[in-house]
PDB file of N, CA, C and O in Angstrom:
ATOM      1  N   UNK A   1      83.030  90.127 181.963  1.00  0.00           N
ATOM      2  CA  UNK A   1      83.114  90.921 180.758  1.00  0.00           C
ATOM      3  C   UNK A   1      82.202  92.126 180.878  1.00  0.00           C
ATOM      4  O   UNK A   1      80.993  92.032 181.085  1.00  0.00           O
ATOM      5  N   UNK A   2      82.810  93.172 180.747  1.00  0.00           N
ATOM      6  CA  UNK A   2      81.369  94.541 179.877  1.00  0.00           C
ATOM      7  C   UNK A   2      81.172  94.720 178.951  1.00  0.00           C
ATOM      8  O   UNK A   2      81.822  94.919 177.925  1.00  0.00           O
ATOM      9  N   UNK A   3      79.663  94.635 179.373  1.00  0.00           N
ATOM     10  CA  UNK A   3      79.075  94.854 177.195  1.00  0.00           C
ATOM     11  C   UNK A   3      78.396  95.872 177.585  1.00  0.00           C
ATOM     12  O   UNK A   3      78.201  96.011 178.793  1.00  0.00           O
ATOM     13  N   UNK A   4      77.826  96.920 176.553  1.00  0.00           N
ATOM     14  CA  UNK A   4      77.022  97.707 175.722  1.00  0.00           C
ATOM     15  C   UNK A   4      76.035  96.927 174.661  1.00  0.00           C
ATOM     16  O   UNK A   4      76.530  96.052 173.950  1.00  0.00           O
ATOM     17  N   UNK A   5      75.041  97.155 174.589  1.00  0.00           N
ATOM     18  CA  UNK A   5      74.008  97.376 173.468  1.00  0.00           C
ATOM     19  C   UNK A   5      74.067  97.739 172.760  1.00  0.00           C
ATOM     20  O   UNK A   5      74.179  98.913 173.111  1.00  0.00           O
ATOM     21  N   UNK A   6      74.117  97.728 171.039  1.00  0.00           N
ATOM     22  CA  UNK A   6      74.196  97.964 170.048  1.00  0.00           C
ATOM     23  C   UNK A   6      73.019  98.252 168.713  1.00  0.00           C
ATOM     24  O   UNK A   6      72.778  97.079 168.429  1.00  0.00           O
ATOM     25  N   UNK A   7      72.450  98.810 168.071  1.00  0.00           N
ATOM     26  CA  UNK A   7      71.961  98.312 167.571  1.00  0.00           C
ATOM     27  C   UNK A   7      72.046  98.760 165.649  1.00  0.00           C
ATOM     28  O   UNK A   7      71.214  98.691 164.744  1.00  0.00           O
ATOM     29  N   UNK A   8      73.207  99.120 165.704  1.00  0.00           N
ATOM     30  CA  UNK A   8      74.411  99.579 164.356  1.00  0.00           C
ATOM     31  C   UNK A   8      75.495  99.183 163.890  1.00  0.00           C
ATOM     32  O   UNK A   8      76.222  99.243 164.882  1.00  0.00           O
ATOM     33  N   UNK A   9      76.205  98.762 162.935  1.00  0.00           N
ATOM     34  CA  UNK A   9      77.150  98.406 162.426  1.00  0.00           C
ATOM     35  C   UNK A   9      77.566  99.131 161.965  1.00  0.00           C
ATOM     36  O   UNK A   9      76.708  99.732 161.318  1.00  0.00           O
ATOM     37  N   UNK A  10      78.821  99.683 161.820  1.00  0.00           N
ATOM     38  CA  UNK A  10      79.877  99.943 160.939  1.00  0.00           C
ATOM     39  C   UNK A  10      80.309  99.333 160.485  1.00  0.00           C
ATOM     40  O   UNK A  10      80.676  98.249 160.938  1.00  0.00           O
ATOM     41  N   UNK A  11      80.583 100.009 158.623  1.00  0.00           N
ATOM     42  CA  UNK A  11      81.231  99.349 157.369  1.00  0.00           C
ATOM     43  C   UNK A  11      82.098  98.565 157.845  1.00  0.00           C
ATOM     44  O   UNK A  11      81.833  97.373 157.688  1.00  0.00           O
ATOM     45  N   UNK A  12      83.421  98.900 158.581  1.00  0.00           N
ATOM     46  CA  UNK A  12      84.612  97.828 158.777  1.00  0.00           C
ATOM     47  C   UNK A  12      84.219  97.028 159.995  1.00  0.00           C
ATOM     48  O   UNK A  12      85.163  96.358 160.414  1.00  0.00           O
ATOM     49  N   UNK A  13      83.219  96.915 160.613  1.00  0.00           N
ATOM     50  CA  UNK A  13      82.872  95.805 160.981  1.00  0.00           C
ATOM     51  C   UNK A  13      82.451  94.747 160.869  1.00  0.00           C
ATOM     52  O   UNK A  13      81.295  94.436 161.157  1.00  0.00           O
ATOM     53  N   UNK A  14      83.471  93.850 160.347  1.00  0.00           N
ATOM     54  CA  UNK A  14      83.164  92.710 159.568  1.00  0.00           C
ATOM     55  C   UNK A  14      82.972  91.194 161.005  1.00  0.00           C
ATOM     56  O   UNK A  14      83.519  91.221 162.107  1.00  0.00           O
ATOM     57  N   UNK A  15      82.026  90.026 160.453  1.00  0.00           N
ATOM     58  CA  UNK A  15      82.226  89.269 160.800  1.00  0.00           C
ATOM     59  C   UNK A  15      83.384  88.243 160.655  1.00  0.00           C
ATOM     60  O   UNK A  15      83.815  87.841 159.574  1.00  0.00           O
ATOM     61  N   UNK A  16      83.899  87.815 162.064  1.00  0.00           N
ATOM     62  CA  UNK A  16      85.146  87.417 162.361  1.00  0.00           C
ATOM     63  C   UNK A  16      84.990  85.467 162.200  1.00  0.00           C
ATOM     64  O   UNK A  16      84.219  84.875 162.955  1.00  0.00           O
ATOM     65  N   UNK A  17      85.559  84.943 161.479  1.00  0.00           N
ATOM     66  CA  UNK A  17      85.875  83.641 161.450  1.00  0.00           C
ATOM     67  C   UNK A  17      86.245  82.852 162.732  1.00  0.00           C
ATOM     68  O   UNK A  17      86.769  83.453 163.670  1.00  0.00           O
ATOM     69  N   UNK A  18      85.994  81.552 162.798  1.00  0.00           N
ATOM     70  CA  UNK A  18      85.819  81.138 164.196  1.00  0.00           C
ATOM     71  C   UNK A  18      87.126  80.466 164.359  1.00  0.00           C
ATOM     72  O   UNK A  18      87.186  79.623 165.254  1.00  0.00           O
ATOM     73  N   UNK A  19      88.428  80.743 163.486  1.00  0.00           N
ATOM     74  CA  UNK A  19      89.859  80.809 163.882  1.00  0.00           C
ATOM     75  C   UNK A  19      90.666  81.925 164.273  1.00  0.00           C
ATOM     76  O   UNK A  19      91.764  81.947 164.828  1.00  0.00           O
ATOM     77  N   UNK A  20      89.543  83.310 163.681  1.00  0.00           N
ATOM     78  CA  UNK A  20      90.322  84.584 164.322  1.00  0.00           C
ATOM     79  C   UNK A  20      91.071  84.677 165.031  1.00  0.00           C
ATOM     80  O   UNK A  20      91.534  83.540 165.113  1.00  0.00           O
ATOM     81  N   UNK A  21      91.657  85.375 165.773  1.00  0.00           N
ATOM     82  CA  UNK A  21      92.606  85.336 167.091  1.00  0.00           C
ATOM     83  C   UNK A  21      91.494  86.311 167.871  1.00  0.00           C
ATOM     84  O   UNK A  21      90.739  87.092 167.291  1.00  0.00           O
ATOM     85  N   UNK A  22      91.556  86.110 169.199  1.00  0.00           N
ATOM     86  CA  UNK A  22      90.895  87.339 169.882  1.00  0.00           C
ATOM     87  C   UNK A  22      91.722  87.558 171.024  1.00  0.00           C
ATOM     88  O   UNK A  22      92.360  86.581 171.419  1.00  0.00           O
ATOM     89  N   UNK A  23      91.839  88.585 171.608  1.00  0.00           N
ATOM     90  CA  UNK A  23      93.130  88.981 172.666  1.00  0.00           C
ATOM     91  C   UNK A  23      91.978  90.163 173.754  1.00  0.00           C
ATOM     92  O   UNK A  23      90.985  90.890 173.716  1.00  0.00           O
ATOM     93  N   UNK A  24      92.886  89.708 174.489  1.00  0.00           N
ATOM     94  CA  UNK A  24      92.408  90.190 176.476  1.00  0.00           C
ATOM     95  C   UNK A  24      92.124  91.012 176.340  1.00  0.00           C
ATOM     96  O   UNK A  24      92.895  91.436 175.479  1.00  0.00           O
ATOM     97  N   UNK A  25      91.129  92.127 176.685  1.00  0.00           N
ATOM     98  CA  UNK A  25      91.084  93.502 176.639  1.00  0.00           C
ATOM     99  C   UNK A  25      90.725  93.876 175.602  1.00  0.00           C
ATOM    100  O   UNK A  25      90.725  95.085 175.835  1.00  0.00           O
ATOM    101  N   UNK A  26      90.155  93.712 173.809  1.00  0.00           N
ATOM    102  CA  UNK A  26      89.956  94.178 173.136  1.00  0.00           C
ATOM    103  C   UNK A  26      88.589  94.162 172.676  1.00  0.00           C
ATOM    104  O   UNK A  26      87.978  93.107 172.846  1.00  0.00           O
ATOM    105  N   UNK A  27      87.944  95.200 172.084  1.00  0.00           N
ATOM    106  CA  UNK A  27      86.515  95.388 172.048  1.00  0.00           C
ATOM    107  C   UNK A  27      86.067  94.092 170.510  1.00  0.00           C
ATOM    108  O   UNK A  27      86.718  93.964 169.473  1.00  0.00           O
ATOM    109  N   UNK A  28      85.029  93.477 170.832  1.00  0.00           N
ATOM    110  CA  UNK A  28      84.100  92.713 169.762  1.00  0.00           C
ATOM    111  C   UNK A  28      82.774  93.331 170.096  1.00  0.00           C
ATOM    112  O   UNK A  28      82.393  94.042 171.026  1.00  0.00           O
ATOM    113  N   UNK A  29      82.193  92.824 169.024  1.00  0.00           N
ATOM    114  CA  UNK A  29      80.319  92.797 168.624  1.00  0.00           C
ATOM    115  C   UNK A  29      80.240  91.347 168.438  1.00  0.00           C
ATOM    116  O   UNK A  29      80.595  90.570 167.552  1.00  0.00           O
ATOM    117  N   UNK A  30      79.490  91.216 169.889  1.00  0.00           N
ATOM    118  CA  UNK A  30      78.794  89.465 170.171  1.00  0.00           C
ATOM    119  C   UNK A  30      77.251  89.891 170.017  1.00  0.00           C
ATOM    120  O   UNK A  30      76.605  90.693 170.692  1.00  0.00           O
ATOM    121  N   UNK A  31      76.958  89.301 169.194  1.00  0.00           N
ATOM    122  CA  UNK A  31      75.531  89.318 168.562  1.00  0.00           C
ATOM    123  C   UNK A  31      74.713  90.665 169.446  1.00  0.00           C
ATOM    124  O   UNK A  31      73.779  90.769 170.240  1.00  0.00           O
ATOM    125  N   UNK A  32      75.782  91.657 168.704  1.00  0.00           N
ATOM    126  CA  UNK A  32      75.042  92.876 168.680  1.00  0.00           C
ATOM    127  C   UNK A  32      75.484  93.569 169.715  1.00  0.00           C
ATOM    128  O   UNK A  32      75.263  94.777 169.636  1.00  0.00           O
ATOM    129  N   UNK A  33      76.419  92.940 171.314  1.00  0.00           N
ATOM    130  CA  UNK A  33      76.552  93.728 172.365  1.00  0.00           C
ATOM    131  C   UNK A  33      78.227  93.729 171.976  1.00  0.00           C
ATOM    132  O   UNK A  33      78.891  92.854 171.420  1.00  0.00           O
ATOM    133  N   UNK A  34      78.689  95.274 172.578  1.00  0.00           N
ATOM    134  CA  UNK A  34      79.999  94.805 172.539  1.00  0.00           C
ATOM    135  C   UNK A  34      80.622  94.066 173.783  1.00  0.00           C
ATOM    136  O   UNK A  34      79.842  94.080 174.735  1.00  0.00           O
ATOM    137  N   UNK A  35      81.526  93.578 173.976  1.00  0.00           N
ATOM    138  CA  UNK A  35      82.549  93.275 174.868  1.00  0.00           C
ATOM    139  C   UNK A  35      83.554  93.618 175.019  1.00  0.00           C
ATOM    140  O   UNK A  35      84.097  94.191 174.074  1.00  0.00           O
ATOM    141  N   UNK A  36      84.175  93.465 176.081  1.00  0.00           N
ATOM    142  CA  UNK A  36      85.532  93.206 176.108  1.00  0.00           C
ATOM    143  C   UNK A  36      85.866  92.729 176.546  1.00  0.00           C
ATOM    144  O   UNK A  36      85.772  92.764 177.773  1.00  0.00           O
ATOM    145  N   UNK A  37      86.826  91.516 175.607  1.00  0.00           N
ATOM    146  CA  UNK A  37      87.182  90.321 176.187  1.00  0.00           C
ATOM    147  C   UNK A  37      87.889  89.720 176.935  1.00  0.00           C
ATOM    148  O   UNK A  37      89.053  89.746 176.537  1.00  0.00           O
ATOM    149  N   UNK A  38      87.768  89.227 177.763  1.00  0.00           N
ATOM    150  CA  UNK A  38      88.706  88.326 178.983  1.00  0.00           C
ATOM    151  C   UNK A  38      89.341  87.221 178.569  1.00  0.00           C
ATOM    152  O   UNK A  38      90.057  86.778 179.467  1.00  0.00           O
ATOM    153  N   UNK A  39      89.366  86.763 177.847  1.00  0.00           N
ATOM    154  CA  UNK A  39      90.267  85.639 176.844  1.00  0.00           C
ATOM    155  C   UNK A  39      91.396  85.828 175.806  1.00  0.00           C
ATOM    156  O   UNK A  39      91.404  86.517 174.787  1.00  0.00           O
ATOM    157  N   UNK A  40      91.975  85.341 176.132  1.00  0.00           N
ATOM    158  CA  UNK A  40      93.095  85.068 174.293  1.00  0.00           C
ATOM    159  C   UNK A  40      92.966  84.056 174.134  1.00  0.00           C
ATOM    160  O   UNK A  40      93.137  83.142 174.941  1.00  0.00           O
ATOM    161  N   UNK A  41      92.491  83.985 172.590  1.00  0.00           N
ATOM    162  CA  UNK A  41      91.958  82.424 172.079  1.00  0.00           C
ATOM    163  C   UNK A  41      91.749  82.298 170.372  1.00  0.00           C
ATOM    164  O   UNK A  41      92.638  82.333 169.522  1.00  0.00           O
ATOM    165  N   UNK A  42      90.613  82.177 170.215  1.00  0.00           N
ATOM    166  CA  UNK A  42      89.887  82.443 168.905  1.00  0.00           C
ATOM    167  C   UNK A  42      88.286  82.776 169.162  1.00  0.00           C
ATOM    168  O   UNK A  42      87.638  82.528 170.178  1.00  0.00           O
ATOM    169  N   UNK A  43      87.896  83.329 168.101  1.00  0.00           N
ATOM    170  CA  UNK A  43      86.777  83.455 167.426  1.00  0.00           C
ATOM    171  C   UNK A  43      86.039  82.480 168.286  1.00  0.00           C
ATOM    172  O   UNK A  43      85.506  83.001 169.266  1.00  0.00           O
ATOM    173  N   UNK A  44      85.840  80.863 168.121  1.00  0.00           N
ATOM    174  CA  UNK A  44      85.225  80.216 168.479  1.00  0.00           C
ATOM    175  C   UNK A  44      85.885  79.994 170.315  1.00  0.00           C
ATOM    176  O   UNK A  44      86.031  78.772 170.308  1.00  0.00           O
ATOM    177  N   UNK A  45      86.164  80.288 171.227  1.00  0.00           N
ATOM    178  CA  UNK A  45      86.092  80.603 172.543  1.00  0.00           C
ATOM    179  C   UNK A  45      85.237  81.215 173.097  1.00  0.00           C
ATOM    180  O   UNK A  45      84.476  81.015 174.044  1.00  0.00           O
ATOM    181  N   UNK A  46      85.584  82.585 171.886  1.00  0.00           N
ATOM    182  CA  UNK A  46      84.886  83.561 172.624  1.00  0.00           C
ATOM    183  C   UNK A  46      82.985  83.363 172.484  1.00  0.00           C
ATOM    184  O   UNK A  46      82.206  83.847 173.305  1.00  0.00           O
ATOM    185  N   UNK A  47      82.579  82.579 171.300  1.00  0.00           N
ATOM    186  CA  UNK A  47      81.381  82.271 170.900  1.00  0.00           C
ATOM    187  C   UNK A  47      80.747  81.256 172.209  1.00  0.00           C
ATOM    188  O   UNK A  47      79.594  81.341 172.631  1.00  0.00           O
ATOM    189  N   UNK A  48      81.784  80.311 172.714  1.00  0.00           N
ATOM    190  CA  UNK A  48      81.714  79.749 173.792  1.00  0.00           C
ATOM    191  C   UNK A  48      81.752  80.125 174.922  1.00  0.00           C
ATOM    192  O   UNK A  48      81.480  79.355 175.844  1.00  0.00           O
ATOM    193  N   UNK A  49      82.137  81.536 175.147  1.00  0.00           N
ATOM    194  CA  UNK A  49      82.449  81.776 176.865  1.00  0.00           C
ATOM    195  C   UNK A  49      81.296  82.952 177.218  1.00  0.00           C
ATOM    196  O   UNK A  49      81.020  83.395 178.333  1.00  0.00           O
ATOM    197  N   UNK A  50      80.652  83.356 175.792  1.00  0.00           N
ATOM    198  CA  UNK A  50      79.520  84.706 175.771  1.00  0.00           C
ATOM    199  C   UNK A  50      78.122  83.889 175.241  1.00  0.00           C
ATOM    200  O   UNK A  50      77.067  84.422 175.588  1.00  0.00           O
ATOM    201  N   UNK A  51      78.004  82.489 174.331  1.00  0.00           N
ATOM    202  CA  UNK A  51      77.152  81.881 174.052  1.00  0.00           C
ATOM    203  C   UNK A  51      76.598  82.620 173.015  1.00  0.00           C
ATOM    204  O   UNK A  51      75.385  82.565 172.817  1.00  0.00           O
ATOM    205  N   UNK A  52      77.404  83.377 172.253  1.00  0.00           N
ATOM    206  CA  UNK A  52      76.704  84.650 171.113  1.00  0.00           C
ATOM    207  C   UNK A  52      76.870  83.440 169.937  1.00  0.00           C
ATOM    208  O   UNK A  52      77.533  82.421 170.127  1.00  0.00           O
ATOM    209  N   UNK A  53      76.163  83.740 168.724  1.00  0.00           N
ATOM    210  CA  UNK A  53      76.407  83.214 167.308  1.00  0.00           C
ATOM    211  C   UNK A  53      77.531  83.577 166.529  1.00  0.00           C
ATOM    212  O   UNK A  53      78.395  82.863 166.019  1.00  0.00           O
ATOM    213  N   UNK A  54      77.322  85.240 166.516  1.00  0.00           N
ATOM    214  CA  UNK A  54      78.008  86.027 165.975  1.00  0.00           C
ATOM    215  C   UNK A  54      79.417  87.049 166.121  1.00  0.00           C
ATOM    216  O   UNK A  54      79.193  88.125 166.674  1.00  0.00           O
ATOM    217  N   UNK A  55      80.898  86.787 165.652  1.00  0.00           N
ATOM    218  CA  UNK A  55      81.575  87.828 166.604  1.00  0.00           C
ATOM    219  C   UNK A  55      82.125  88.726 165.429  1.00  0.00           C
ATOM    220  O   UNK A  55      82.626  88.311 164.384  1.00  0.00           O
ATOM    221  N   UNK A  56      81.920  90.127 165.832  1.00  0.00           N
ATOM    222  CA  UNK A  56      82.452  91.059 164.676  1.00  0.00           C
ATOM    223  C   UNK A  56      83.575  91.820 165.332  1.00  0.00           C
ATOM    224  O   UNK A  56      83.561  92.091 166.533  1.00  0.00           O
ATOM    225  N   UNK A  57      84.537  92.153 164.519  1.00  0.00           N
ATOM    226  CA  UNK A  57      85.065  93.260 165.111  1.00  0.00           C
ATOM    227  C   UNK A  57      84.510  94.612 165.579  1.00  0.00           C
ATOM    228  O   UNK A  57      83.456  95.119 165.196  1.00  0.00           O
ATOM    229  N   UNK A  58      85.400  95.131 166.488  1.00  0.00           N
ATOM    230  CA  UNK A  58      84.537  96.462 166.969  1.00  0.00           C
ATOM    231  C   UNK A  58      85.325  98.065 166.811  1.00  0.00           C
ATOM    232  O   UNK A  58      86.329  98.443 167.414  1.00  0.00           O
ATOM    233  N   UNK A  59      84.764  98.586 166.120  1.00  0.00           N
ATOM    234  CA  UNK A  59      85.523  99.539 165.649  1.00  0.00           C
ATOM    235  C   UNK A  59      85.764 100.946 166.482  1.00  0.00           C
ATOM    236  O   UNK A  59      85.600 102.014 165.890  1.00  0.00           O
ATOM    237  N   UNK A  60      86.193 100.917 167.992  1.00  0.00           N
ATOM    238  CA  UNK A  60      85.953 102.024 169.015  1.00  0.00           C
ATOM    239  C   UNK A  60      86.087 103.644 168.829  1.00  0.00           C
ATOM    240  O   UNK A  60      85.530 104.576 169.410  1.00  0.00           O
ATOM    241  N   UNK A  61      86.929 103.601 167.917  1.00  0.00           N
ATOM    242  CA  UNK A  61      87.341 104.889 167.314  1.00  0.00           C
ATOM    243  C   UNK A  61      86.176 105.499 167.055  1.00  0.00           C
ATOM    244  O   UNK A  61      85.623 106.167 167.928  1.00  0.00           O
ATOM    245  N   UNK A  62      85.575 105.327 165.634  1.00  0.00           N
ATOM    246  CA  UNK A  62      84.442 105.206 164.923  1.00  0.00           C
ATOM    247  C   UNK A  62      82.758 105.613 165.886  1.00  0.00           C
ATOM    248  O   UNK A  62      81.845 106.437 165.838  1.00  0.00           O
ATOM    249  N   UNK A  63      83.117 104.588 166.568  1.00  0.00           N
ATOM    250  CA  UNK A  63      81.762 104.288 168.524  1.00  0.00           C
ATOM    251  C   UNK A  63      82.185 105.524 169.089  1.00  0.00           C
ATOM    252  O   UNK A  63      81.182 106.023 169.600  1.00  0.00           O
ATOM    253  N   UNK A  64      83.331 106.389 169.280  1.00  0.00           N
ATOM    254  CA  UNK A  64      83.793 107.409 170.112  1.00  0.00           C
ATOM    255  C   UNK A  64      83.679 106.569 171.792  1.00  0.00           C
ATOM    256  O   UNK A  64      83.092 107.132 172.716  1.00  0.00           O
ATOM    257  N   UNK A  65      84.220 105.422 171.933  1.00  0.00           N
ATOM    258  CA  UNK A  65      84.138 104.824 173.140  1.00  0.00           C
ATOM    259  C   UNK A  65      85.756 105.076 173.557  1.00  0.00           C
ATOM    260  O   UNK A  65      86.545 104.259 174.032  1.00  0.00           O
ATOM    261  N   UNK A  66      85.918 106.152 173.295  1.00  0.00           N
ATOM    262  CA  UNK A  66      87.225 106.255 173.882  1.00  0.00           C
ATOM    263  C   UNK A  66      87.707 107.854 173.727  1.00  0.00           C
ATOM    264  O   UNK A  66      88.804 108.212 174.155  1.00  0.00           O
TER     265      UNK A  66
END
């Protein structure tokens, strides 16, 4: 996975429920770093495969990470 360091939130970055869906390739905030994830699963996978607490959505637009 690649993460970034974070240390800001954006408004529509909400914390994600641990039934979410999460899909291959798309950016999260795992307790604060982003990712991008190598899984399709849920919420709680991805808490398991990064060992984070927390997974938020990640708003890239917004980040200008693109």
């Amino acid at each position: 996975m690649k993460s970034i360091k974070t240390n800001d939130f954006y408004p529509n970055e909400n914390i994600l429920p641990d039934n979410y869906p999460i899909y291959y390739g798309y950016l999260y905030l795992c307790d604060s770093i982003i990712v991008s994830s190598d899984i399709c699963g849920e919420v709680i996978d991805l808490k398991r495969d990064t060992g984070c607490n927390e997974v938020r959505n990640c708003d890239f637009i917004e980040r200008k990470l693109f």
